[in-house]
N, CA, C and O of each residue as an XYZ file, in Angstrom:
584
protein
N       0.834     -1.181      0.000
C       0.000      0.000      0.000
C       0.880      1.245      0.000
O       1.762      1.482      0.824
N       0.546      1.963     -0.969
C       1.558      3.490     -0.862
C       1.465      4.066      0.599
O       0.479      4.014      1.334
N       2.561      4.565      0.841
C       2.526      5.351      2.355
C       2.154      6.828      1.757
O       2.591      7.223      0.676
N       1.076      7.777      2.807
C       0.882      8.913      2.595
C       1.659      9.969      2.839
O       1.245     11.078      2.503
N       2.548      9.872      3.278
C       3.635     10.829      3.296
C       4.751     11.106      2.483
O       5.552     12.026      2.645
N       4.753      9.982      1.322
C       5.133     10.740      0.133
C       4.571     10.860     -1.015
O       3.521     10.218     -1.023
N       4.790     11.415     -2.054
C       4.060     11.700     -3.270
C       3.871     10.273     -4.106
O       4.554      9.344     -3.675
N       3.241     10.066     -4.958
C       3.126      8.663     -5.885
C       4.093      8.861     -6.637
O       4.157      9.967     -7.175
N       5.208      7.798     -6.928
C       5.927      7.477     -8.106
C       4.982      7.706     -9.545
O       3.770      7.523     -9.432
N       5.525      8.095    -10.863
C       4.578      8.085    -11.903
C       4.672      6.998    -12.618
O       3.797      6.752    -13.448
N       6.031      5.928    -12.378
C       6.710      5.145    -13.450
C       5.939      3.959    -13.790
O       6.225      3.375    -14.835
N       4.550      3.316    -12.699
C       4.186      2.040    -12.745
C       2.521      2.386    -13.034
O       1.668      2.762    -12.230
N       2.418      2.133    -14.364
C       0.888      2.464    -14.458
C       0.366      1.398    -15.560
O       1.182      0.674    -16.131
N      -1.653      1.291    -15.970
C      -1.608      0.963    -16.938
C      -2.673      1.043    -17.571
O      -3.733      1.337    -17.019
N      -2.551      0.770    -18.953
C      -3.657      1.323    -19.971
C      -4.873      0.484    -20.766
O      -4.944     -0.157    -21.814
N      -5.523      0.741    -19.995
C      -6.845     -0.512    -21.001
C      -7.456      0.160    -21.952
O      -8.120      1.181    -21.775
N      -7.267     -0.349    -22.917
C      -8.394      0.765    -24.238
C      -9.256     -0.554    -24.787
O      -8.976     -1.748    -24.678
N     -10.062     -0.103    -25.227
C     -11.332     -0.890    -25.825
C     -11.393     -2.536    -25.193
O     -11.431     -3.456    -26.009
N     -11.398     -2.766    -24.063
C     -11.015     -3.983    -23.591
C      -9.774     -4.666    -23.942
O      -9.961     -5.880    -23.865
N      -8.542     -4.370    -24.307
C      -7.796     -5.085    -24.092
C      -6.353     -4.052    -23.812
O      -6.176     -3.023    -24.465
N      -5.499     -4.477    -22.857
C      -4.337     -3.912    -22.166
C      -2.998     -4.034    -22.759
O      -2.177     -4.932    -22.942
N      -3.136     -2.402    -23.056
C      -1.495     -2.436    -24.040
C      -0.531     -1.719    -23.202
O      -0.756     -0.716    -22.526
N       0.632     -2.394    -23.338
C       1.463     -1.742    -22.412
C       2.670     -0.309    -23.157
O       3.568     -0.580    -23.955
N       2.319      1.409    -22.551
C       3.161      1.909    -23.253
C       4.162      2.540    -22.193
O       4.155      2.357    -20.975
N       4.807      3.128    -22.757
C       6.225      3.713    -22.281
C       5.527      5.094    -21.666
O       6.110      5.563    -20.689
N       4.373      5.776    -22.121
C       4.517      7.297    -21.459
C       2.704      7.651    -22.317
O       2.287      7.346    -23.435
N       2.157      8.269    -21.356
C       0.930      8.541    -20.928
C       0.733     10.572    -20.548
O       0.883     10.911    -19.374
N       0.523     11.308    -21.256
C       0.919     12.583    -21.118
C      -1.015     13.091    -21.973
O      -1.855     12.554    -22.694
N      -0.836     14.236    -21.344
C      -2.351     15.240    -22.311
C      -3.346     15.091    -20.857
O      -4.269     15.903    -20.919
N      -3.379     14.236    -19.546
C      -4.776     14.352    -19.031
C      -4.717     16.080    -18.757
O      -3.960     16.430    -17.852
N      -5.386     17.034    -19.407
C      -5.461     18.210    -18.607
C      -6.746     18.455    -19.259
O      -7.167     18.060    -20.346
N      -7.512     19.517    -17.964
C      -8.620     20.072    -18.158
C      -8.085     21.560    -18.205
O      -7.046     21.772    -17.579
N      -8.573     22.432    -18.760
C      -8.796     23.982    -18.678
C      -9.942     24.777    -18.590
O     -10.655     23.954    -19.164
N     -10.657     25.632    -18.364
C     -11.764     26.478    -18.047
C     -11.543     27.940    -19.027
O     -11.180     28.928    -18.388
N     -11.693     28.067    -20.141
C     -11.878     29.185    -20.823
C     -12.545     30.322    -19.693
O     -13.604     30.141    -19.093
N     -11.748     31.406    -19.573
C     -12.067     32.474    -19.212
C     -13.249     33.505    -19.408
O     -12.744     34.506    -19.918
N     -14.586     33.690    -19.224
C     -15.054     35.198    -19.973
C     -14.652     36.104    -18.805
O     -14.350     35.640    -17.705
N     -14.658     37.294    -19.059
C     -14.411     38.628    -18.667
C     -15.504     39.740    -19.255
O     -15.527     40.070    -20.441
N     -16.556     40.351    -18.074
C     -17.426     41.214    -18.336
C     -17.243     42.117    -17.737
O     -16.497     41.950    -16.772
N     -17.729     43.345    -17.936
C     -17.706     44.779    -17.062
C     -19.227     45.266    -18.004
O     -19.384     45.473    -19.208
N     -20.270     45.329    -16.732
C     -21.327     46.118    -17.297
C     -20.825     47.690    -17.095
O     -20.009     48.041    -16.242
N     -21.423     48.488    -17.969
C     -20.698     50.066    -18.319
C     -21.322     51.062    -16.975
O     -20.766     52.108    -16.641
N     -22.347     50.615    -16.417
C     -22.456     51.398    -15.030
C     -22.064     51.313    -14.101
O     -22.439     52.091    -13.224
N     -20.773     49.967    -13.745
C     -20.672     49.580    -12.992
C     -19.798     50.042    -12.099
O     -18.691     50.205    -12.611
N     -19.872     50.427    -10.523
C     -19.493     50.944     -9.450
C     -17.288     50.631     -9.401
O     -16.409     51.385     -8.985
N     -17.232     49.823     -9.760
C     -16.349     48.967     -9.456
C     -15.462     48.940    -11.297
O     -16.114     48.596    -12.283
N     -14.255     49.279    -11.379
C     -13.483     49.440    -12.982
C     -12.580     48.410    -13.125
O     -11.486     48.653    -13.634
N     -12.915     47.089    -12.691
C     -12.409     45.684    -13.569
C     -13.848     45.335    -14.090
O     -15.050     45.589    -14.016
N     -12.842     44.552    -14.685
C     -14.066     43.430    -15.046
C     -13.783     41.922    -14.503
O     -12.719     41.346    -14.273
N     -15.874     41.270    -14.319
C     -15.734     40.809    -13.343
C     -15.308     39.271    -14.147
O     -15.790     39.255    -15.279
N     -14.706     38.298    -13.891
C     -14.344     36.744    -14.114
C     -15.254     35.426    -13.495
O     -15.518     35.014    -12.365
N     -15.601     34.982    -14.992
C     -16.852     34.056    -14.822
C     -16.172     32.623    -15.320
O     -15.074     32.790    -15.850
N     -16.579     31.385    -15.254
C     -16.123     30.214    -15.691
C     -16.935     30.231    -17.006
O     -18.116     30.510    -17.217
N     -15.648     29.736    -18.054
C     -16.373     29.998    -19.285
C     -16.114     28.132    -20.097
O     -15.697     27.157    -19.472
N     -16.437     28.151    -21.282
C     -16.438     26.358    -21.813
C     -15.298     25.899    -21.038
O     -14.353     26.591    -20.659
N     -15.540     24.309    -20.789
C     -14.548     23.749    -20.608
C     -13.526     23.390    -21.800
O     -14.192     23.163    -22.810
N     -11.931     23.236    -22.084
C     -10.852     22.790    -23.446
C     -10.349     21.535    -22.357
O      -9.982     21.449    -21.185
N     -10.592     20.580    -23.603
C     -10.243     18.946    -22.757
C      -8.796     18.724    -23.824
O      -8.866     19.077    -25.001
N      -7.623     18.157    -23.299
C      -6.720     18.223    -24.135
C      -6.625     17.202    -24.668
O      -7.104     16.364    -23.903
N      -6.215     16.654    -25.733
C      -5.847     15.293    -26.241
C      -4.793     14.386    -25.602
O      -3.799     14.956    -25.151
N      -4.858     13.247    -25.515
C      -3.826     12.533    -24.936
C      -2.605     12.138    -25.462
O      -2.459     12.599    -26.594
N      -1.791     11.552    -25.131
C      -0.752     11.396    -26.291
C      -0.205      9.979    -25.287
O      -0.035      9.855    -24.074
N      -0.050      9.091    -26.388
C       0.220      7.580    -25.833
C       1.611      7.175    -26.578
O       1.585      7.504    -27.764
N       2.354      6.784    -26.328
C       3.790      6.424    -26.828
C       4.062      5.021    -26.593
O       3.550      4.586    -25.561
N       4.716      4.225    -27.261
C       4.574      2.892    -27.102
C       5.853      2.142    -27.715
O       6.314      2.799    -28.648
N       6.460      1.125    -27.498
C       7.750      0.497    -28.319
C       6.828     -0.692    -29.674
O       5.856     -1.417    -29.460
N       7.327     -0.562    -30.539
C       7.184     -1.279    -31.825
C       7.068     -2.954    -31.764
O       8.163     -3.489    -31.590
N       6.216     -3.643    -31.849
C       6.465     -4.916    -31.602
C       6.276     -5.450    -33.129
O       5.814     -4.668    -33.960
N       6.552     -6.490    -33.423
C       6.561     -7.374    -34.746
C       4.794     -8.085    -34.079
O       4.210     -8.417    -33.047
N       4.626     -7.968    -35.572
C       2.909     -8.736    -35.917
C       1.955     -7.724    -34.517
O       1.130     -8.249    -33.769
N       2.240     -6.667    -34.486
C       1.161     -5.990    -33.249
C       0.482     -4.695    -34.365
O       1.173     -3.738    -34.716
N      -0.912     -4.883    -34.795
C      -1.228     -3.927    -35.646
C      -2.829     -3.152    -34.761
O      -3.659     -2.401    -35.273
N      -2.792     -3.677    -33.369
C      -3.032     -2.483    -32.247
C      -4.028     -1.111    -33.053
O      -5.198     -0.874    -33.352
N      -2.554     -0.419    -33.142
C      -2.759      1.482    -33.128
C      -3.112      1.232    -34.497
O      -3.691      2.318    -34.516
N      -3.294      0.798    -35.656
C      -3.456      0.711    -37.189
C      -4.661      0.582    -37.244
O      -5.459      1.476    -37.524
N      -4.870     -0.358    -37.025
C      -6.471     -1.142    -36.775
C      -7.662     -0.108    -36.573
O      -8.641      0.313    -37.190
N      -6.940      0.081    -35.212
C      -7.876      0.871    -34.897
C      -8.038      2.761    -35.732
O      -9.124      3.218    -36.089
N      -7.088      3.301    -35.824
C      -7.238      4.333    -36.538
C      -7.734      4.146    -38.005
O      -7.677      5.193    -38.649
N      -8.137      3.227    -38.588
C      -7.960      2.422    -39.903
C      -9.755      2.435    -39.940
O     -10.238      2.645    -41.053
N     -10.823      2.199    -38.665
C     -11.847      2.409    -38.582
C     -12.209      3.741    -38.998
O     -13.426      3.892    -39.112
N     -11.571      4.651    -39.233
C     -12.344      6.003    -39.844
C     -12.851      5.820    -41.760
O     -12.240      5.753    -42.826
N     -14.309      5.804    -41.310
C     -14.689      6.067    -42.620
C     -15.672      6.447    -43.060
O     -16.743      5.967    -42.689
N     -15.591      7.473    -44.032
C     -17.299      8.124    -44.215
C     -17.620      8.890    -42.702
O     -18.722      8.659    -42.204
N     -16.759      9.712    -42.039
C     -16.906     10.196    -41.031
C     -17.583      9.659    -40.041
O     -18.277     10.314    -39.264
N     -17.404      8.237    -39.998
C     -17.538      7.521    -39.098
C     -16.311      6.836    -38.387
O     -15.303      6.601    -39.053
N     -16.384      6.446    -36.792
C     -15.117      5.953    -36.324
C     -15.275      5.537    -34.783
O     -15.776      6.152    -33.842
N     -14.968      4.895    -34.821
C     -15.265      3.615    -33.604
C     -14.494      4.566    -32.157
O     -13.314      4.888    -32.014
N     -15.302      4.740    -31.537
C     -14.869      5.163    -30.702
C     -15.195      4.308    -28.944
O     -16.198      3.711    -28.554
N     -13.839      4.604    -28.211
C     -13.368      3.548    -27.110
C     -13.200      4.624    -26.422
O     -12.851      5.761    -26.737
N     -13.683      3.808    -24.784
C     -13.109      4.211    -23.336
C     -12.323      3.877    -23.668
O     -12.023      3.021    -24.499
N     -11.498      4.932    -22.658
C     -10.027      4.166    -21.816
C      -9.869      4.398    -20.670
O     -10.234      5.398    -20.051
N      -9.197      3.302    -20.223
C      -8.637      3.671    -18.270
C      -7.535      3.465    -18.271
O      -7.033      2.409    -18.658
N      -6.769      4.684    -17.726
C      -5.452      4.835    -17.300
C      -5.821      4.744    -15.441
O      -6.778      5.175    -14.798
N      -4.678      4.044    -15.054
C      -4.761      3.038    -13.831
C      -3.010      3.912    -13.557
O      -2.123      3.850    -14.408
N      -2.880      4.561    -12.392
C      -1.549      4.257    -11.256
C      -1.707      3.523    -10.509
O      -2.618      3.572     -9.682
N      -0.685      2.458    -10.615
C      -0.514      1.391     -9.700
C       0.186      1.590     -8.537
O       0.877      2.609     -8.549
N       0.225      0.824     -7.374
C       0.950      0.975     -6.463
C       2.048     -0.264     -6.093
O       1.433     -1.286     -6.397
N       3.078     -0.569     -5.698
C       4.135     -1.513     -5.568
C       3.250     -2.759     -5.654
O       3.774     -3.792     -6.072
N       1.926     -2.765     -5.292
C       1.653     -4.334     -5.414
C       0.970     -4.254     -6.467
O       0.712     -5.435     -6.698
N       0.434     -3.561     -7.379
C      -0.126     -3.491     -8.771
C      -1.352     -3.217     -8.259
O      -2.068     -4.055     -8.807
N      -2.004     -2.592     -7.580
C      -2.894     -1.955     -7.062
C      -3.540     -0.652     -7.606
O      -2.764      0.284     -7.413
N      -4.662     -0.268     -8.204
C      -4.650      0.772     -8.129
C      -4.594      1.773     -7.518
O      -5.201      1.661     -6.453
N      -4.004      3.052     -7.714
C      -4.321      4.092     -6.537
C      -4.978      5.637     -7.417
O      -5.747      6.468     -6.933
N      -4.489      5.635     -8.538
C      -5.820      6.557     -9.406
C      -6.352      6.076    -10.959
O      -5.859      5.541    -11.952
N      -7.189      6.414    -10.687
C      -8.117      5.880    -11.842
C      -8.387      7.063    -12.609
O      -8.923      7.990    -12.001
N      -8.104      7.223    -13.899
C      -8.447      7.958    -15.003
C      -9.236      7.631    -15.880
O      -8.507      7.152    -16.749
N     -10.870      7.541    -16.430
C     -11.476      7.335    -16.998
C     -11.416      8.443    -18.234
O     -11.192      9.636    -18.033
N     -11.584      8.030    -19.169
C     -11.627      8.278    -20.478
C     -12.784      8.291    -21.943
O     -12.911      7.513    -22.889
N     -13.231      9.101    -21.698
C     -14.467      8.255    -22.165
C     -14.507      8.953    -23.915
O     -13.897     10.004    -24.110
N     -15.255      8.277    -25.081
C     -15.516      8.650    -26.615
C     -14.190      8.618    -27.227
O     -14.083      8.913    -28.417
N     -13.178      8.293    -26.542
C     -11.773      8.204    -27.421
C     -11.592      7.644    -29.077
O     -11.711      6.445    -29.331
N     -11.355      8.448    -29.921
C     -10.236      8.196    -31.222
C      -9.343      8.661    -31.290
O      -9.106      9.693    -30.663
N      -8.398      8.022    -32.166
C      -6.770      8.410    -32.924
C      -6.968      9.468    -33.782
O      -7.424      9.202    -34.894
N      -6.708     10.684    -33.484
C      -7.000     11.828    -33.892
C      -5.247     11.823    -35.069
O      -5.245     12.119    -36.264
N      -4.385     11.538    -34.507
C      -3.281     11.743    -34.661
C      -2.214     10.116    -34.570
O      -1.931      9.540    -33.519
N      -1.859      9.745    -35.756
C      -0.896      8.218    -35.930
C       0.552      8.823    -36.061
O       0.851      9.424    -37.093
N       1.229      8.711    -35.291
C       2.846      9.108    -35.274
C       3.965      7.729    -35.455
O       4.185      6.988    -34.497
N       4.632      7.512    -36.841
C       5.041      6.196    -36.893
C       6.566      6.532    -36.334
O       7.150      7.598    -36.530
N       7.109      5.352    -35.567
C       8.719      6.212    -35.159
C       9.442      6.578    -36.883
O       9.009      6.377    -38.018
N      11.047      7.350    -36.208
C      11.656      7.647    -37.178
C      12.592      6.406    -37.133
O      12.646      5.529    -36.271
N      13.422      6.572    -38.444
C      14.440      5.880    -38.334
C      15.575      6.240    -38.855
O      15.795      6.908    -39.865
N      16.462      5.641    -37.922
C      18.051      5.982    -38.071
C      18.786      5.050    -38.165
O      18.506      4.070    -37.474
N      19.825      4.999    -38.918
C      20.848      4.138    -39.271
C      22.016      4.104    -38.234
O      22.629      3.099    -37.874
N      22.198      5.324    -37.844
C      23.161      5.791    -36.419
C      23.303      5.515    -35.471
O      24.393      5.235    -34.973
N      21.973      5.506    -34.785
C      21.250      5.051    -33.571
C      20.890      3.584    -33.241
O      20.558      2.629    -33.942
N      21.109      3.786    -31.695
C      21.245      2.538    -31.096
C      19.680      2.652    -30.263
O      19.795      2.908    -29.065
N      18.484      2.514    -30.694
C      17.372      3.262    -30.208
C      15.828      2.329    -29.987
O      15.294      1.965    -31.035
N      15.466      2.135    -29.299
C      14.055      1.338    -29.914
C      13.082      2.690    -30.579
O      12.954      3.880    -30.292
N      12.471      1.711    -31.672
C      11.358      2.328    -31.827
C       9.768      2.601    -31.719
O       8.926      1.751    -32.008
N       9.424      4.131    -31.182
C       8.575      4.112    -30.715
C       7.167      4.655    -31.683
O       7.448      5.589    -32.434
N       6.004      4.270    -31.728
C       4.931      5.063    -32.198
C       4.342      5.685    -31.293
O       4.483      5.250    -30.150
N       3.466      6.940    -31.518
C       2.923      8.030    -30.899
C       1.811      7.822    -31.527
O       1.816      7.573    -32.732
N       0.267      7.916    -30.541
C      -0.558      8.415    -30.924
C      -1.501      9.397    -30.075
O      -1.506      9.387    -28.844
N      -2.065      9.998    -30.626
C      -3.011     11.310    -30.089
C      -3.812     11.049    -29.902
O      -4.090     10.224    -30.773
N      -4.939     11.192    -28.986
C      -6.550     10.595    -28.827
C      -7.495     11.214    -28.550
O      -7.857     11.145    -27.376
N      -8.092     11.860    -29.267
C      -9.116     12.935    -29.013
C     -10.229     12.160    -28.350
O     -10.653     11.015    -28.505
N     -10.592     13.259    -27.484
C     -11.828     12.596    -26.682
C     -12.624     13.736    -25.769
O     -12.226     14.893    -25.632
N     -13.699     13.240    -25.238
C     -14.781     13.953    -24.635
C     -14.791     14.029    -23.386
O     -15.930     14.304    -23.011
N     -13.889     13.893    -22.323
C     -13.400     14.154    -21.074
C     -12.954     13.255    -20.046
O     -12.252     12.369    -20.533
N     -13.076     13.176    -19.036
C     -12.199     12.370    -18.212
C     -12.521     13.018    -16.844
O     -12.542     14.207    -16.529
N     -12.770     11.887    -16.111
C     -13.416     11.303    -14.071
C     -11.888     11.128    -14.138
O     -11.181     10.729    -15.064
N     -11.531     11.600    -12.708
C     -10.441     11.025    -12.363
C     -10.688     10.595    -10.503
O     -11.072     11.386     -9.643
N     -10.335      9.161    -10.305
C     -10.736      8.609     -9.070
C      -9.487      8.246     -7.853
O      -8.920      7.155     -7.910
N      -9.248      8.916     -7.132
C      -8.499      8.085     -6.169
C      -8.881      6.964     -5.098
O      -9.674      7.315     -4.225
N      -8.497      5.910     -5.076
C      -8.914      4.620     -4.723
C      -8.153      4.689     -3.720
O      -6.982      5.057     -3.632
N      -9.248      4.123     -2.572
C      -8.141      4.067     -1.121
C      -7.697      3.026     -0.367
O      -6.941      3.230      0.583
């Protein structure tokens, strides 16, 4: 069980998309933002203007992963867009704790591959290779489990 007196490690986590569990290297994009409005009615006593919560901007995710032989995963699935149609998947991103436990839960919900990033390649380099993909989606619960 994590002890509360220090912060969570980020390094041990994991990713379920459309029912089945792929394992990647790096998990980055959960952010929410709150668009700003700013009003000042013209009679008003007071010379700011006043700050209201305006749309929510949900960011895209970005999933990174090492290259396996015969794994066509991220293809497949981005490969469903057609006729502006496209299969869209939960996902749960899971922090684990030393015993593989969860300790936060990131729900994910209407996810597609907005964005297919194939690695580069080099002749130079001593490197694995990785693909990137982007996942647009319609927001995200985030749960701490105790």
């Amino acid at each position: 069980m994590a002890n509360a007196n220090y912060p969570l490690p980020k390094f041990h986590f994991s990713v379920e998309w459309g029912g089945s569990k792929i394992a990647f290297t790096e998990v980055s994009g959960l952010n929410k933002e709150m668009d700003l409005l700013e009003y000042r009615y013209g009679n008003s006593p007071e010379f700011f203007k006043q700050k209201m919560a305006g749309m929510l901007k949900i960011s895209n995710i970005t999933l990174k992963r090492g290259i396996f032989a015969g794994d066509n995963e991220f293809y497949d699935w981005y490969n469903t867009v057609a006729m502006n149609l496209v299969e869209r998947r939960n996902i749960t991103i899971t922090l684990l704790d030393e015993n593989h436990a969860p300790v936060v839960v990131w729900k994910v919900k209407d996810c597609f591959i907005q964005n297919l990033k194939c690695t580069d390649l080099k002749s130079d380099v001593n490197e694995l290779g990785i693909d990137t993909v982007e996942i647009a989606n319609h927001g995200f619960t985030m749960e701490h489990v105790a």
